[in-house]
PDB file of N, CA, C and O in Angstrom, chain B, residues numbered from 101:
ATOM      1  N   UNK B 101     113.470  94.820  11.872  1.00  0.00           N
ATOM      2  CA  UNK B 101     112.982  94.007  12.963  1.00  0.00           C
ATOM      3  C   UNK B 101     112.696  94.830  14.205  1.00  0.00           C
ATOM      4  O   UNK B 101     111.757  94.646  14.980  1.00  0.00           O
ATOM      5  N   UNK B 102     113.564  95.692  14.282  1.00  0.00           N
ATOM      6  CA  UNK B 102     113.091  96.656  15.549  1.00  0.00           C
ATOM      7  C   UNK B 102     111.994  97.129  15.434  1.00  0.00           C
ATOM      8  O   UNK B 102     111.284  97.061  16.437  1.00  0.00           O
ATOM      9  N   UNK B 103     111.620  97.558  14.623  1.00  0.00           N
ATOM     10  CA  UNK B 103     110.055  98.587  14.559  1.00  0.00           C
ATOM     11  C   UNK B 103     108.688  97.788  14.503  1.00  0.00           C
ATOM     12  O   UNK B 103     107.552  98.248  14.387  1.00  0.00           O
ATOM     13  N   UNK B 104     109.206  96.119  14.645  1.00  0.00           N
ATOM     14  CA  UNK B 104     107.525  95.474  14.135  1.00  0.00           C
ATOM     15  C   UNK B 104     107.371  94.928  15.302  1.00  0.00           C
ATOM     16  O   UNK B 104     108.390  94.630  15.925  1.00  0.00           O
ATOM     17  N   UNK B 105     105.837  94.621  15.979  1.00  0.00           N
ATOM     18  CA  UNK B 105     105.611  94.288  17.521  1.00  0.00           C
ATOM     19  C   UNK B 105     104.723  93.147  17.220  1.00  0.00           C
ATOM     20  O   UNK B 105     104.099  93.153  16.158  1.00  0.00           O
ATOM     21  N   UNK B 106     104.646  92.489  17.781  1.00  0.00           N
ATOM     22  CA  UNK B 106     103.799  90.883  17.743  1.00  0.00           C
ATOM     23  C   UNK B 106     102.422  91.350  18.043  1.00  0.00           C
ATOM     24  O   UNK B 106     102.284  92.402  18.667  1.00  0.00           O
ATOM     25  N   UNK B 107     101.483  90.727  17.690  1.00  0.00           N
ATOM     26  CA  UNK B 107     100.011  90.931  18.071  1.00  0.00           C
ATOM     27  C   UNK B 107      99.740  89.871  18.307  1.00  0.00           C
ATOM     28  O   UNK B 107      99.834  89.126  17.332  1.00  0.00           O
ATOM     29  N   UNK B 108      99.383  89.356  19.332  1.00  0.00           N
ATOM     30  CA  UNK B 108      98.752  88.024  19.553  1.00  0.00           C
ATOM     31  C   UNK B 108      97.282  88.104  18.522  1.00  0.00           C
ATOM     32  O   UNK B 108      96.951  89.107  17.890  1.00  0.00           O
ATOM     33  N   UNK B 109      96.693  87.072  18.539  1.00  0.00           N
ATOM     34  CA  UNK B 109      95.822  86.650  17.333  1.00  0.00           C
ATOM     35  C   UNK B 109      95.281  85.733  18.593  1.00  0.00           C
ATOM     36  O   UNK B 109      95.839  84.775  19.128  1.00  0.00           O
ATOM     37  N   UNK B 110      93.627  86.528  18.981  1.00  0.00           N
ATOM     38  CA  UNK B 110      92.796  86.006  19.511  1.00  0.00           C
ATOM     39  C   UNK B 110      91.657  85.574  19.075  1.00  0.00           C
ATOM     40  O   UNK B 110      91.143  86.075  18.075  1.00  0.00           O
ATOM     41  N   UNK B 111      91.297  84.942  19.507  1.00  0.00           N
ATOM     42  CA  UNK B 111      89.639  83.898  18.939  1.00  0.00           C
ATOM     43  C   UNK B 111      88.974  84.917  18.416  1.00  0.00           C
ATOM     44  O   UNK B 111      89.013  85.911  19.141  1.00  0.00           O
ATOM     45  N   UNK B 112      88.217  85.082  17.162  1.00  0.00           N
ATOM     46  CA  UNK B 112      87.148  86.070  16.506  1.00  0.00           C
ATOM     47  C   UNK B 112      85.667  85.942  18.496  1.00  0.00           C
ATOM     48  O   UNK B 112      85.800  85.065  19.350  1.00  0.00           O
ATOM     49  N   UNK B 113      85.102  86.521  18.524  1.00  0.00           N
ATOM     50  CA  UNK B 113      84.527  86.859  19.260  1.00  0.00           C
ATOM     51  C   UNK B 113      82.981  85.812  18.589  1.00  0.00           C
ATOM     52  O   UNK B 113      82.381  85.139  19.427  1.00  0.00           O
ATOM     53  N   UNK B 114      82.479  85.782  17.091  1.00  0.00           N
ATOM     54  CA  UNK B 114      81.932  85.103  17.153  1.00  0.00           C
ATOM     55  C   UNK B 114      82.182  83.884  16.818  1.00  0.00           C
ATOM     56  O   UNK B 114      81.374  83.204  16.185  1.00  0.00           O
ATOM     57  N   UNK B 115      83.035  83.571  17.104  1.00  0.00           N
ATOM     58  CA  UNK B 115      83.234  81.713  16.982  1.00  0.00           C
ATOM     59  C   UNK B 115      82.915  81.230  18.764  1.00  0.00           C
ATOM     60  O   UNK B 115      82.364  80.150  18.977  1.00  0.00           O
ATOM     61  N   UNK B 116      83.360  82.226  20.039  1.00  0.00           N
ATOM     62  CA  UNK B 116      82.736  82.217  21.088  1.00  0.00           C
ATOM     63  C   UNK B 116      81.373  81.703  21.107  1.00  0.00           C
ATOM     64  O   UNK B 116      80.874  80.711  21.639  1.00  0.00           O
ATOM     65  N   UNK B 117      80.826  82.794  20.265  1.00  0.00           N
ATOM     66  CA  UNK B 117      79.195  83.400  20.231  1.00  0.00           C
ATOM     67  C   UNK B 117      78.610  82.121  20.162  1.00  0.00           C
ATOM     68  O   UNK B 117      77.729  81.729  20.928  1.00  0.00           O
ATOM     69  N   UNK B 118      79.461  81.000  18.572  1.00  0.00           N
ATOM     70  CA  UNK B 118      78.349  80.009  17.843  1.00  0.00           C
ATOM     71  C   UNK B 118      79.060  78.974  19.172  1.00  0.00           C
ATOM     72  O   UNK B 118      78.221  78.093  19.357  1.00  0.00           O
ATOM     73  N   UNK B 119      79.870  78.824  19.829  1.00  0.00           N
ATOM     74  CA  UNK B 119      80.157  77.526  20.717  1.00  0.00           C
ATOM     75  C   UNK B 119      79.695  77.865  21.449  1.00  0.00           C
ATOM     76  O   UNK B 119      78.650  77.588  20.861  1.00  0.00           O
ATOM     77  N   UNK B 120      79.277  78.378  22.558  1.00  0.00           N
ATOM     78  CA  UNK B 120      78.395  78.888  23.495  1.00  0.00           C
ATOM     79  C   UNK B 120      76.832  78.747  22.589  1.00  0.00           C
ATOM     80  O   UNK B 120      76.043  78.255  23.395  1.00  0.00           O
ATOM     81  N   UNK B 121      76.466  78.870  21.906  1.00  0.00           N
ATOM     82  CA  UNK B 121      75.123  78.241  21.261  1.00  0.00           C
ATOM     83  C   UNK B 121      75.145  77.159  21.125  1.00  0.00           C
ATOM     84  O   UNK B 121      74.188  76.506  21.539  1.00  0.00           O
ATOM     85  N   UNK B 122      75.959  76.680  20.655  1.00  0.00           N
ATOM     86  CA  UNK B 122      76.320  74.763  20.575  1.00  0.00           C
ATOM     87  C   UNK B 122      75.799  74.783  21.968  1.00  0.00           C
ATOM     88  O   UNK B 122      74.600  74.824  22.247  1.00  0.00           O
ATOM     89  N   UNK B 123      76.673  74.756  22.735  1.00  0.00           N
ATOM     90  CA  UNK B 123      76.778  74.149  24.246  1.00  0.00           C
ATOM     91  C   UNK B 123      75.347  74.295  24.515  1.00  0.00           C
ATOM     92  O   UNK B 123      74.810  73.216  24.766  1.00  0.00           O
ATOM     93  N   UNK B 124      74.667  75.187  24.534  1.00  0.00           N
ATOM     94  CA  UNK B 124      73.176  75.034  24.791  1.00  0.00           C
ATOM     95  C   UNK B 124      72.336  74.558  24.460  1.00  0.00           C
ATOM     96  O   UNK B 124      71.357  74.312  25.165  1.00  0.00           O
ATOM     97  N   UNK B 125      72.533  74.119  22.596  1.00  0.00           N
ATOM     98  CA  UNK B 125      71.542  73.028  21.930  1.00  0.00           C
ATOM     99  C   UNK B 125      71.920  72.167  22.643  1.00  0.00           C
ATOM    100  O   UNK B 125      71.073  71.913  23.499  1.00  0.00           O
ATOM    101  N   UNK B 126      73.063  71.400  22.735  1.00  0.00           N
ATOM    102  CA  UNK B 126      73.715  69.951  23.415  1.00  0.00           C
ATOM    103  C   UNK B 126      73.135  70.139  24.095  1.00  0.00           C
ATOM    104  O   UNK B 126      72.016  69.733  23.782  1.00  0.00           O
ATOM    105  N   UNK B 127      73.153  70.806  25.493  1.00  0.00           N
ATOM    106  CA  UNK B 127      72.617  70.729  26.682  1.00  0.00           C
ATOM    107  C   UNK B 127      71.075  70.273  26.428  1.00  0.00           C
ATOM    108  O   UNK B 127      70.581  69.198  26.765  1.00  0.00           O
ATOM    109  N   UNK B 128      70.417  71.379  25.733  1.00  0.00           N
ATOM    110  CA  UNK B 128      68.977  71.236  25.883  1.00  0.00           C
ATOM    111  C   UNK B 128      68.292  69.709  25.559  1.00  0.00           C
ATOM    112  O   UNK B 128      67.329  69.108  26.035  1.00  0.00           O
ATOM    113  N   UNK B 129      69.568  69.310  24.206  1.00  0.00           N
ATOM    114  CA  UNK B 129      68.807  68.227  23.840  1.00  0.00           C
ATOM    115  C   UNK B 129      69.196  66.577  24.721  1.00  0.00           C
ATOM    116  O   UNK B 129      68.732  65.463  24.479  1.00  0.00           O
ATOM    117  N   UNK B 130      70.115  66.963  25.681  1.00  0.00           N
ATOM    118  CA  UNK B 130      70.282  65.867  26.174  1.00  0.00           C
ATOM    119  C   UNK B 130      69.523  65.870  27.638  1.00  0.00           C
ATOM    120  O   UNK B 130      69.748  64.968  28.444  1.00  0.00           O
ATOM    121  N   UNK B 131      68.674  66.871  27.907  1.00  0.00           N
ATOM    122  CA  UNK B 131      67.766  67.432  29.171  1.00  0.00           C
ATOM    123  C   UNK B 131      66.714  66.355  28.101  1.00  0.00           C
ATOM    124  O   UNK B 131      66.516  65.193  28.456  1.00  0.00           O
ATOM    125  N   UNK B 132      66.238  66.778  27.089  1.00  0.00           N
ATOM    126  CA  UNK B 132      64.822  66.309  26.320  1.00  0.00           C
ATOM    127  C   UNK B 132      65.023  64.548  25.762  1.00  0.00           C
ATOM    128  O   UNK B 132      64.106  63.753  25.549  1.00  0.00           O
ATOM    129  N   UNK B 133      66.133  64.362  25.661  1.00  0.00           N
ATOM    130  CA  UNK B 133      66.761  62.555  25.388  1.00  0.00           C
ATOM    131  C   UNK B 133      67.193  61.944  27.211  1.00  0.00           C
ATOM    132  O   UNK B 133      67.228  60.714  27.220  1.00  0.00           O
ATOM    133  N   UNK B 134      67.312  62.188  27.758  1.00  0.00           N
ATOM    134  CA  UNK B 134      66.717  61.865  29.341  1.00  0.00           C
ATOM    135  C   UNK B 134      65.430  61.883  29.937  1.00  0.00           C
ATOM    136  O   UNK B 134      65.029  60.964  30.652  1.00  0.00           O
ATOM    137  N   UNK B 135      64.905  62.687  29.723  1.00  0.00           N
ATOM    138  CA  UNK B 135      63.469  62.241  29.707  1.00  0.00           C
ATOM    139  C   UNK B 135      62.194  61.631  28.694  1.00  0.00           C
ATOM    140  O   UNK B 135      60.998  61.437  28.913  1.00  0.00           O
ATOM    141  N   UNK B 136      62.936  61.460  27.662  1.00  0.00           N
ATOM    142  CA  UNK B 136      62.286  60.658  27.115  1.00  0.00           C
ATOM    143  C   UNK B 136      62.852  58.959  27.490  1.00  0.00           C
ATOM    144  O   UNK B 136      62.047  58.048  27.681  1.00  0.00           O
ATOM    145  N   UNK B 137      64.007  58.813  27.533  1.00  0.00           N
ATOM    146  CA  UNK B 137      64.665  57.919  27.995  1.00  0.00           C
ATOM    147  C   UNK B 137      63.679  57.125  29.366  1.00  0.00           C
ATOM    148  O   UNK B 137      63.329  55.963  29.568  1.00  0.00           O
ATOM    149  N   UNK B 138      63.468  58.505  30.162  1.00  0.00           N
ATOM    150  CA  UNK B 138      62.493  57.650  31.597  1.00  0.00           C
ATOM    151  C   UNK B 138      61.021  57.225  31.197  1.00  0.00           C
ATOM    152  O   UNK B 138      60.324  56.304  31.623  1.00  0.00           O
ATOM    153  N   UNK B 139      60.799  58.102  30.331  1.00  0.00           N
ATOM    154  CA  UNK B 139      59.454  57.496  29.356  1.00  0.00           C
ATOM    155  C   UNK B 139      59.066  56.014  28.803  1.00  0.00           C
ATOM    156  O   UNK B 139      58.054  55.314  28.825  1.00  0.00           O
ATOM    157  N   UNK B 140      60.303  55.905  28.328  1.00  0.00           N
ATOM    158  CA  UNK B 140      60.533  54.633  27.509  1.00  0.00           C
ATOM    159  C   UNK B 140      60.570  53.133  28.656  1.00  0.00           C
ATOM    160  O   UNK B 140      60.207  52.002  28.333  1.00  0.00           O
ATOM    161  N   UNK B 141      61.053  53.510  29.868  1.00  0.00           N
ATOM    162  CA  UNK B 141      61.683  52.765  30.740  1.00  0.00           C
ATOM    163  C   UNK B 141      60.640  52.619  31.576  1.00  0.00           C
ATOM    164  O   UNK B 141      60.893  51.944  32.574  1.00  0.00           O
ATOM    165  N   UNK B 142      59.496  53.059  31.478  1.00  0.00           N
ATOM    166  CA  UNK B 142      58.332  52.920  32.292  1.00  0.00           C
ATOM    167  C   UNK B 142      57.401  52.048  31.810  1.00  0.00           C
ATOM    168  O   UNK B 142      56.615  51.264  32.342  1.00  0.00           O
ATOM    169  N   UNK B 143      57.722  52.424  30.424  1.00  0.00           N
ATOM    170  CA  UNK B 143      56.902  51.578  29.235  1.00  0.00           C
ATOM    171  C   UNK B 143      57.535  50.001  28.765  1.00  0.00           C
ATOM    172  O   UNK B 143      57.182  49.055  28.061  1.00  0.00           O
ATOM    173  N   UNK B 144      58.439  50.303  29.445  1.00  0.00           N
ATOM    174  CA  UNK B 144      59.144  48.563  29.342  1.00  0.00           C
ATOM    175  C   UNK B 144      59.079  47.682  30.511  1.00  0.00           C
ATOM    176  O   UNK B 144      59.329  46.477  30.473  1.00  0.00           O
ATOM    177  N   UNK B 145      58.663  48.474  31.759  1.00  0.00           N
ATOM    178  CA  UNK B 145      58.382  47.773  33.105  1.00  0.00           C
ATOM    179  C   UNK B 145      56.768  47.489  33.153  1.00  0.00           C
ATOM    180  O   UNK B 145      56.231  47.077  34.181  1.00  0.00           O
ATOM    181  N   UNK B 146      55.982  47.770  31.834  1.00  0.00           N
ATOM    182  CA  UNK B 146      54.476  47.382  31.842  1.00  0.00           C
ATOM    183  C   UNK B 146      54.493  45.941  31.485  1.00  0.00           C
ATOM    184  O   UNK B 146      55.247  45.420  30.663  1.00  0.00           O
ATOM    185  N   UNK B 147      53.493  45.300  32.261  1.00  0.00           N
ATOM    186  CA  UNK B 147      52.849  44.136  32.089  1.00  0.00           C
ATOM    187  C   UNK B 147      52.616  43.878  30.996  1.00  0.00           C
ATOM    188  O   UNK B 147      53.300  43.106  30.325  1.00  0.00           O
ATOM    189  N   UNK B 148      51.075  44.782  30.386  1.00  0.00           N
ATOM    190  CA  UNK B 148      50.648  45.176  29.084  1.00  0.00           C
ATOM    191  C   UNK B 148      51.393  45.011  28.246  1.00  0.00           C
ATOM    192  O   UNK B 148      51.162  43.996  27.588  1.00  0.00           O
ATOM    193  N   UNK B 149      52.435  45.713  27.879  1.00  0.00           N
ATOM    194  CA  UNK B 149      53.009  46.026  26.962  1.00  0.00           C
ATOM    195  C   UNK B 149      54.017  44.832  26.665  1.00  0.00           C
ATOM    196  O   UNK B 149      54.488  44.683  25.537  1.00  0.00           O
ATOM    197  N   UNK B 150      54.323  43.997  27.713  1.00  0.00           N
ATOM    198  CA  UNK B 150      54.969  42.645  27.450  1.00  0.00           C
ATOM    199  C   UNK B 150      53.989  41.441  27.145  1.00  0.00           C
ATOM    200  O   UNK B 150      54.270  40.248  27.263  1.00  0.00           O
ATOM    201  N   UNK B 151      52.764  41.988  26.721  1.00  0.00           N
ATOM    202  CA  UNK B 151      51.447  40.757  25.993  1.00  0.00           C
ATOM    203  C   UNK B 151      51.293  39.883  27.618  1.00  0.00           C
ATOM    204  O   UNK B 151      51.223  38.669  27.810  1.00  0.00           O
ATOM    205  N   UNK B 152      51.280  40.691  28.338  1.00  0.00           N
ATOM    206  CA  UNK B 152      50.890  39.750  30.004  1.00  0.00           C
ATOM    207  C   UNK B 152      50.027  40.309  30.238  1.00  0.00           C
ATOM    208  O   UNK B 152      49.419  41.105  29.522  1.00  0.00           O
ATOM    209  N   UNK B 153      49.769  39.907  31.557  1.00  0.00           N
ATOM    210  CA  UNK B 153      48.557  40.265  32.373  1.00  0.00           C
ATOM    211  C   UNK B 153      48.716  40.132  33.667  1.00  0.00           C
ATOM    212  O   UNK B 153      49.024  38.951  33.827  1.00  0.00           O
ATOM    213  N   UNK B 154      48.675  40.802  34.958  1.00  0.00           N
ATOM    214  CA  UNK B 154      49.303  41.091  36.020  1.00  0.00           C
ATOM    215  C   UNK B 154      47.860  39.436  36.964  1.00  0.00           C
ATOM    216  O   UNK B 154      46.640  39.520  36.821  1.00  0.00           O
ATOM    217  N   UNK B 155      48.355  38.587  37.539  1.00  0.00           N
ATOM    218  CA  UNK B 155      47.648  37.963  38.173  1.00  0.00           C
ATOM    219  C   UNK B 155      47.941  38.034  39.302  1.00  0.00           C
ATOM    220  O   UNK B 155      48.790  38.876  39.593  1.00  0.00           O
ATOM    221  N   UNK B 156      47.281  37.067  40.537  1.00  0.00           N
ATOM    222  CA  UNK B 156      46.664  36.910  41.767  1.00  0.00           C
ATOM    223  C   UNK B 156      48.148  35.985  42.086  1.00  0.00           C
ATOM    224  O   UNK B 156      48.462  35.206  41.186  1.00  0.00           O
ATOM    225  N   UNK B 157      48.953  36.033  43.171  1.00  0.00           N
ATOM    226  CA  UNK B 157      49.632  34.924  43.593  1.00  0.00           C
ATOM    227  C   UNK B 157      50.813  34.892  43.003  1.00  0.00           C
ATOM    228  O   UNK B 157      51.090  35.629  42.056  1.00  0.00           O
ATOM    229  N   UNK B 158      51.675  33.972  43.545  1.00  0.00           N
ATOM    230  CA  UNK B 158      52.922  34.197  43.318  1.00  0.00           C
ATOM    231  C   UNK B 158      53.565  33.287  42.293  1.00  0.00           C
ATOM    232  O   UNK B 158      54.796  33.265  42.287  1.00  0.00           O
ATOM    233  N   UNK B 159      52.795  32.399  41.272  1.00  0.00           N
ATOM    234  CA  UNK B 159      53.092  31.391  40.857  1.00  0.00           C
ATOM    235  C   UNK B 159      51.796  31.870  39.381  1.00  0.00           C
ATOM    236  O   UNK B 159      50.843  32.629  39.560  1.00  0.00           O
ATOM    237  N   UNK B 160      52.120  31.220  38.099  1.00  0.00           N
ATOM    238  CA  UNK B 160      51.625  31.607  37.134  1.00  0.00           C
ATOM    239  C   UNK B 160      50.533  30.273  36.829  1.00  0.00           C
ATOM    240  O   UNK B 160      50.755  29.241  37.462  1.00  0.00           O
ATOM    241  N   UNK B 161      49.344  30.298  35.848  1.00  0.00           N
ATOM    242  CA  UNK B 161      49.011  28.962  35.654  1.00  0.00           C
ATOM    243  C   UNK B 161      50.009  28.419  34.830  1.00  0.00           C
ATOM    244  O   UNK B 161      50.984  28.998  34.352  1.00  0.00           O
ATOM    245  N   UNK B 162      49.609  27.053  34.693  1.00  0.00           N
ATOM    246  CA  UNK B 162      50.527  26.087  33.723  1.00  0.00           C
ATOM    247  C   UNK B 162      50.399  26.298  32.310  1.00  0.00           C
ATOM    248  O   UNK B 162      51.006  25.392  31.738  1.00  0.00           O
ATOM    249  N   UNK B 163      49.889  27.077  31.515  1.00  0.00           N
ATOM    250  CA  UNK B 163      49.855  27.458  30.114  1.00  0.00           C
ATOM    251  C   UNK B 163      50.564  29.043  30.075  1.00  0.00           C
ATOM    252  O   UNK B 163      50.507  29.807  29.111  1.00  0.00           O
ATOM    253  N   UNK B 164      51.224  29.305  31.353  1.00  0.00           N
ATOM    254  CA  UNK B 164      51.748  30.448  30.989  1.00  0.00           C
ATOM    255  C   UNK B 164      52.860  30.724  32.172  1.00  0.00           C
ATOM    256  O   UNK B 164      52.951  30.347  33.340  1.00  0.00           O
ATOM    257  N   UNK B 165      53.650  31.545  31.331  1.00  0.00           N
ATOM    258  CA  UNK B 165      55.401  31.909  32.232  1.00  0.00           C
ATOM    259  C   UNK B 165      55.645  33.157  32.738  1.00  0.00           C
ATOM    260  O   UNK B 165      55.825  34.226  32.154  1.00  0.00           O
ATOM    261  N   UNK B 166      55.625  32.843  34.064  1.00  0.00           N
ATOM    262  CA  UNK B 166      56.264  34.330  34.560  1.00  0.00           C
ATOM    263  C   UNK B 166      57.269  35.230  34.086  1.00  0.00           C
ATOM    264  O   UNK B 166      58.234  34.718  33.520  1.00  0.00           O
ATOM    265  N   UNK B 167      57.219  36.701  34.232  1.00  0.00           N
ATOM    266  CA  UNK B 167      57.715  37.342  33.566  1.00  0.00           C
ATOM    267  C   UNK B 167      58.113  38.582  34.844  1.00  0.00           C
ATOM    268  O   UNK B 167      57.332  39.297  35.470  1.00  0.00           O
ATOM    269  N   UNK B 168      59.197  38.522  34.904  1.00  0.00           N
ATOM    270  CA  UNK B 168      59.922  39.243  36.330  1.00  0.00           C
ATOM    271  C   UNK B 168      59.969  40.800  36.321  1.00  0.00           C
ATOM    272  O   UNK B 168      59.280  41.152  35.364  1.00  0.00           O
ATOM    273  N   UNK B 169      60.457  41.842  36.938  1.00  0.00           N
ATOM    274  CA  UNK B 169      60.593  43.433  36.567  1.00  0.00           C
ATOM    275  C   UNK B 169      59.004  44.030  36.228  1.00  0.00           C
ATOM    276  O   UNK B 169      59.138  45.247  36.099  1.00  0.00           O
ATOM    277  N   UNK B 170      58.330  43.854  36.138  1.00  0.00           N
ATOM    278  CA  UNK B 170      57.004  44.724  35.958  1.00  0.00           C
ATOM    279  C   UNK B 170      56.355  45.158  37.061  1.00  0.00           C
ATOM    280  O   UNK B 170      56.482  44.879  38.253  1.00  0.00           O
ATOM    281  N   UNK B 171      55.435  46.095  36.298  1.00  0.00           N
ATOM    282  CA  UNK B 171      54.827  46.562  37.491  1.00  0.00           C
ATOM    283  C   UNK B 171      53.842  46.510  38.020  1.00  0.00           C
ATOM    284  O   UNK B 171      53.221  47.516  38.363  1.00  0.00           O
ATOM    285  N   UNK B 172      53.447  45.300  38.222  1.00  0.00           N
ATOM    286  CA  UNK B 172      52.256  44.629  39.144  1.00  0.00           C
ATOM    287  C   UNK B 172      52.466  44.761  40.225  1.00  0.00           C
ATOM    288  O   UNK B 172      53.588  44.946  40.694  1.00  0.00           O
ATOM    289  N   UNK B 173      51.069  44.669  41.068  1.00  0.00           N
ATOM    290  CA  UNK B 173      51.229  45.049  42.547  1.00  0.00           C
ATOM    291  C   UNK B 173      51.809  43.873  43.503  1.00  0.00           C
ATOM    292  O   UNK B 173      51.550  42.672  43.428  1.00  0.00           O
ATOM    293  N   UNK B 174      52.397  44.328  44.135  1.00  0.00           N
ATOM    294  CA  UNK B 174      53.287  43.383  45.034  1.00  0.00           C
ATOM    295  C   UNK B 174      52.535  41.693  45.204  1.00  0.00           C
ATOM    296  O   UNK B 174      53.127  40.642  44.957  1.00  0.00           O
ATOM    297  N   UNK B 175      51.068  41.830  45.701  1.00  0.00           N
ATOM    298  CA  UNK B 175      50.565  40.548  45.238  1.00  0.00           C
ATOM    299  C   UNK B 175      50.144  39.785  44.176  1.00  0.00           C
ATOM    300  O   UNK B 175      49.504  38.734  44.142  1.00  0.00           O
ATOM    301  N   UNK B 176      50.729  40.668  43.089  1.00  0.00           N
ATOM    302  CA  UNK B 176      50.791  39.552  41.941  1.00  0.00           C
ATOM    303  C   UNK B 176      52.127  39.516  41.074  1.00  0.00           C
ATOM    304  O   UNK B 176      53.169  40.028  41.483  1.00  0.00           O
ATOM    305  N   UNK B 177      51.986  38.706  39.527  1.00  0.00           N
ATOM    306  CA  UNK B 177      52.802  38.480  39.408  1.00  0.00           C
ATOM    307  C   UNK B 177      52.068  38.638  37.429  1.00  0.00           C
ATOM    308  O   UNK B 177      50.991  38.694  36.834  1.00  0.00           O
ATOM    309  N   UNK B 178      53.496  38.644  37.166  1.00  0.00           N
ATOM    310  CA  UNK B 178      52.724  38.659  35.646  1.00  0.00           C
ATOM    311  C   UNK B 178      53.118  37.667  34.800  1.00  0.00           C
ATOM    312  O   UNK B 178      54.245  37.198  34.644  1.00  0.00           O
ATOM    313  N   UNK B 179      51.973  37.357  34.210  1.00  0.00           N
ATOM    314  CA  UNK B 179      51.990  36.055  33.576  1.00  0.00           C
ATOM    315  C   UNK B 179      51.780  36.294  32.159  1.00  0.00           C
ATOM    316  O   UNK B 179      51.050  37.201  31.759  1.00  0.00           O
ATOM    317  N   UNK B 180      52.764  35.043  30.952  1.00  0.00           N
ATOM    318  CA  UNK B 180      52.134  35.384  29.561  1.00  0.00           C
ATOM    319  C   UNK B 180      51.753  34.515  29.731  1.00  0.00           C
ATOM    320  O   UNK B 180      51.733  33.771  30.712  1.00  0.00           O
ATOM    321  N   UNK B 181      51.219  34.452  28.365  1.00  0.00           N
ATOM    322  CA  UNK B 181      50.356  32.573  27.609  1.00  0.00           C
ATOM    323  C   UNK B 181      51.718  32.246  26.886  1.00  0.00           C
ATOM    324  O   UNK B 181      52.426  33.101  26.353  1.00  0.00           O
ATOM    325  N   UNK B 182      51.958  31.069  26.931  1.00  0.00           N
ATOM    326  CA  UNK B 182      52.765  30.342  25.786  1.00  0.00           C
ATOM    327  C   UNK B 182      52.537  29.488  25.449  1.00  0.00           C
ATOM    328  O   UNK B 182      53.419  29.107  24.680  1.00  0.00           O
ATOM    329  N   UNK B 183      51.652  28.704  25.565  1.00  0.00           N
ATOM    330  CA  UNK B 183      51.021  27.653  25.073  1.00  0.00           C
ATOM    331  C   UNK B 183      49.449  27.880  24.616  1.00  0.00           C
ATOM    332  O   UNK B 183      48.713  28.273  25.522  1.00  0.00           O
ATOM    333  N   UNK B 184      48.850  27.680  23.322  1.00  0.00           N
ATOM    334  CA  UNK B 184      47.200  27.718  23.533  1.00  0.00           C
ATOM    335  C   UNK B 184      46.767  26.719  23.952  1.00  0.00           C
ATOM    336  O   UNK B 184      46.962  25.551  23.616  1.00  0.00           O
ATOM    337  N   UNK B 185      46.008  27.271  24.898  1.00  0.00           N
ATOM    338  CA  UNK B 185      45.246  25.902  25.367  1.00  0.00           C
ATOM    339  C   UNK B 185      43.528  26.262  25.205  1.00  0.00           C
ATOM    340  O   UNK B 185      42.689  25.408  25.490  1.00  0.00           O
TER     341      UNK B 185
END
């Protein structure tokens, strides 16, 4: 027992290497899933894309229902059809 000395037992150097590569895919891909994210969220505040149509006034005709959050210009408002008339 006298003659044997402990060696600590440190991390291999490339298991560092591959987690430090991790950390950078993660990173990168949650930089590229955030902006697609604001992509998506632009595309859900369209008129269009909710089968409307941005009108005149603050009130919709009577064959069709306002539809709130979009992005029509302040003087209008967006309206679907829900009824055919």
């Amino acid at each position: 027992m006298i003659g044997k000395t402990k060696k600590s037992q440190g991390m291999p150097i490339e298991i560092i290497i591959i987690a430090a590569l991790a950390l950078i895919v993660l990173v990168v891909l949650a930089v590229i899933l955030a902006n697609r994210t604001g992509i998506f969220t632009k595309d859900l505040q369209s008129c269009p894309a909710k089968q409307g149509e941005c009108t005149p006034g603050t009130k919709c005709p009577s064959n069709k229902a306002l539809i709130t959050n979009t992005d029509c210009k302040k003087d209008q408002v967006c309206c679907i059809q829900v009824f055919n008339a």
